[in-house]
N, C-alpha and C positions, 0 to 999 in steps of 0.2 A: 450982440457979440457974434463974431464970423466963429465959427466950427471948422477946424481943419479939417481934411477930408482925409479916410481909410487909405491908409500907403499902401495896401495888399488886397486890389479888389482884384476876385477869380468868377469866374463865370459860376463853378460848381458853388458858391455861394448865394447867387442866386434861385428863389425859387420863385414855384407859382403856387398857386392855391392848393391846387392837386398833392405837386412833391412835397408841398411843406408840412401836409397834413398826414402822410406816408413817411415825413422821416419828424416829425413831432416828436415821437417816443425819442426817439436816439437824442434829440436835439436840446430836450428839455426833463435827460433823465438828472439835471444839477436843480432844479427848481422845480418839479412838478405841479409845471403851470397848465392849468386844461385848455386845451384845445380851444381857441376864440369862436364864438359864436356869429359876430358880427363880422360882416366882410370887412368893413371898416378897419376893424381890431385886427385882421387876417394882413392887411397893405398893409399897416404899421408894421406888425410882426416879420411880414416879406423884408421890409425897408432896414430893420435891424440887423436880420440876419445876412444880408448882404454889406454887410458894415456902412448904412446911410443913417449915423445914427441921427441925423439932426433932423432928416426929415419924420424917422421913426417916431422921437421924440413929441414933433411938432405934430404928429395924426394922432399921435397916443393922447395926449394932454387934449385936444379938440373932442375929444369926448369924456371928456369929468372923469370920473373915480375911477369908472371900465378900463380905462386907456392907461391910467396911470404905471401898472403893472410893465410894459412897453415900455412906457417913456420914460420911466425911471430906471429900468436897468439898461437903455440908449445913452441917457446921463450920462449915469455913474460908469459905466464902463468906458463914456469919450473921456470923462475928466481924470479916471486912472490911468489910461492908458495916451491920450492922443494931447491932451491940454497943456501945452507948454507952461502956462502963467500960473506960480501956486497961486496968487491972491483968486485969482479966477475960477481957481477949484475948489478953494476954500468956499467961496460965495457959492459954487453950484453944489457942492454938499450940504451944506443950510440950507439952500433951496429946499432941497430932494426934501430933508428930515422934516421938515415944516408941514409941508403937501401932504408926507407918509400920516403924518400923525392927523390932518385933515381925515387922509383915507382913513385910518384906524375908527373913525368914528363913528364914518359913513358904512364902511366895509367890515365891522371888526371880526369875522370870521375868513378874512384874505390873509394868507399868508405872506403874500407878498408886500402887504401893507406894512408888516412886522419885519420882513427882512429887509429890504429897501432901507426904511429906517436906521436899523444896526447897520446897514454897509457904509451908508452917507456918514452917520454922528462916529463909525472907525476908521473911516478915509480920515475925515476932521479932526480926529482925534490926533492921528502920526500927523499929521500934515504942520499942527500946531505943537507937537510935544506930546505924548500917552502920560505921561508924568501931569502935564496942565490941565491938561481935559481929566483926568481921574480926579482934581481935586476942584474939577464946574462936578463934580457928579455925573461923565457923561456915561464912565464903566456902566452904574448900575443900570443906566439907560439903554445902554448895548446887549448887557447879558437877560434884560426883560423882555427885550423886542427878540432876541434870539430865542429864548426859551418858547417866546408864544409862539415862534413861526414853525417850528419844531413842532410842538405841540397842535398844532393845526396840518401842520403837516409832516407830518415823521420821515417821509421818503423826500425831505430837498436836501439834497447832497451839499451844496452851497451854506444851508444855516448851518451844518455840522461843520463845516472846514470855517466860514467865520468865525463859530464860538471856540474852537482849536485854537484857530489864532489869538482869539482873545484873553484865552489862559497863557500859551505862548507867550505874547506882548508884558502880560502885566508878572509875571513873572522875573521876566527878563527884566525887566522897569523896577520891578520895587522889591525882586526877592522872594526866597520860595514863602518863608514866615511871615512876612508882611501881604506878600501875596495871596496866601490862601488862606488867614484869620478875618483878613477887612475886605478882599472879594469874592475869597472861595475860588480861587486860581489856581490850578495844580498842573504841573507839568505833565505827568502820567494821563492825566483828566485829557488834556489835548490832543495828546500822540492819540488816546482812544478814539476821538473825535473824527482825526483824520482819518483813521483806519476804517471807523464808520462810515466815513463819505466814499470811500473808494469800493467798499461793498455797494452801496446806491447807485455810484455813477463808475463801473470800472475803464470807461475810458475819460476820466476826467485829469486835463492837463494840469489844472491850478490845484486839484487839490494837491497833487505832488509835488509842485512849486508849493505850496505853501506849508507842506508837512516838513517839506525839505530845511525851508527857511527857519522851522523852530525847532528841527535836530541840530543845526548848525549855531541857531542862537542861543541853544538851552544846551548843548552837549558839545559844541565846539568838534575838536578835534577825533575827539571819543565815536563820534557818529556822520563823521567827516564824509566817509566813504558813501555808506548809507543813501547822508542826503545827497550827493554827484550822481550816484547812482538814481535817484527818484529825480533829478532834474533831467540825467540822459535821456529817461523815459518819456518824459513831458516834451522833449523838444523831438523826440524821434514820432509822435504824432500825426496824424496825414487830419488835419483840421476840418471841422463839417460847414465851418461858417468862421464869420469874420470876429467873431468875439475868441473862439477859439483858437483864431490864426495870432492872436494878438497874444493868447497866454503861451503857445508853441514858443513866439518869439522873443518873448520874455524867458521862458528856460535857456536859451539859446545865448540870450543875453548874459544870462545867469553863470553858465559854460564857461563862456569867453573869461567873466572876472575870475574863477576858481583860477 
């Protein structure tokens, strides 16, 4: 399968070993991934955050379980963002969840082994319906791998704004009663979530996008403002890298339909 290629490559995207490992902190205050050990793991990491994610991918995965971390958030982030064909993304988020749970086995004190997971079987999930997928049992599969990734690691800004959404979503899908006796889904529960994530990572664009997305879906007109307001902010951003240029652009996007 060809990978489209990053429509927004910048030079300040690029880095080398040196600058990547001097802006690490800023770069990866949404996943507190440590620092790669292997140079190997370091080109892949470069290849990512220059938005190359297929080759990202392709260094990640060339080295088993280590790489996977890499090459699963190169994935998921080309098949959200860049992947024309749902059948196609469909296919590369089973990929991912398959691998992830490989890694869990090998890895199971990885956090990323657990978020990975939840991000792929939540793509899969809208992609196919949140109503379908809740009744393969994929919820309780999303909010377990959330939980643990959290739980291993409490400062990733990212497993808080996915499990937000995940209250968010199912809420909005099946209702606040339905939703918080049979998954424990609560709308308050989420807005907290988010509000968590943005203490972790306060220059995070998506978490705002995505707070935004569940004041508008869970309070409509009531929280109207609000969310336009937390999408301005997302998109008025000065982006460190090309995954981040990709969520700026999506607020932007987000703008234009308001």
């Amino acid at each position: 399968m060809a990978w489209k290629t990053f429509p927004h490559p910048e030079d300040t995207y690029v880095y080398t070993a040196a600058s990547l490992k001097k802006a690490w902190p800023r770069l990866h205050a949404n996943d507190a991934e440590p620092y790669p050990a292997k140079a190997e793991l370091v080109q892949a990491w470069i290849a990512y955050h220059a938005g190359e994610f297929e080759k990202a991918a392709e260094l990640g995965l060339a080295l088993g379980a280590d790489g996977y971390s890499v090459a699963h958030r190169a994935t998921c982030i080309y098949a959200t963002y860049l992947e024309p064909s749902e059948k196609k993304k469909l296919a590369i988020f089973q990929e991912v969840a398959e691998r992830c749970e490989q890694q869990q086995q090998e890895q199971p004190k990885n956090a990323a082994a657990y978020y990975w997971h939840a991000y792929s079987l939540g793509r899969y999930a809208q992609g196919i319906s949140v109503v379908k997928a809740l009744a393969q049992g994929i919820g309780a599969k999303v909010k377990n791998s959330l939980d643990m990734a959290i739980k291993l690691a409490p400062k990733h800004a990212d497993a808080h704004i996915a499990l937000g959404s995940y209250h968010a979503e199912i809420v909005d899908k099946v209702g606040a009663m339905i939703g918080g006796l049979t998954y424990g889904a609560k709308k308050e529960e989420g807005y907290k979530l988010f509000k968590k994530a943005l203490e972790l990572n306060p220059d995070s664009a998506i978490a705002r996008i995505e707070y935004a997305n569940a004041l508008a879906m869970l309070d409509g007109k009531k929280k109207m403002d609000e969310a336009v307001a937390l999408y301005e902010e997302a998109a008025a951003f000065e982006a460190r890298d090309a995954n981040e240029r990709l969520d700026v652009e999506l607020a932007k996007a987000e703008i234009e339909e308001e």
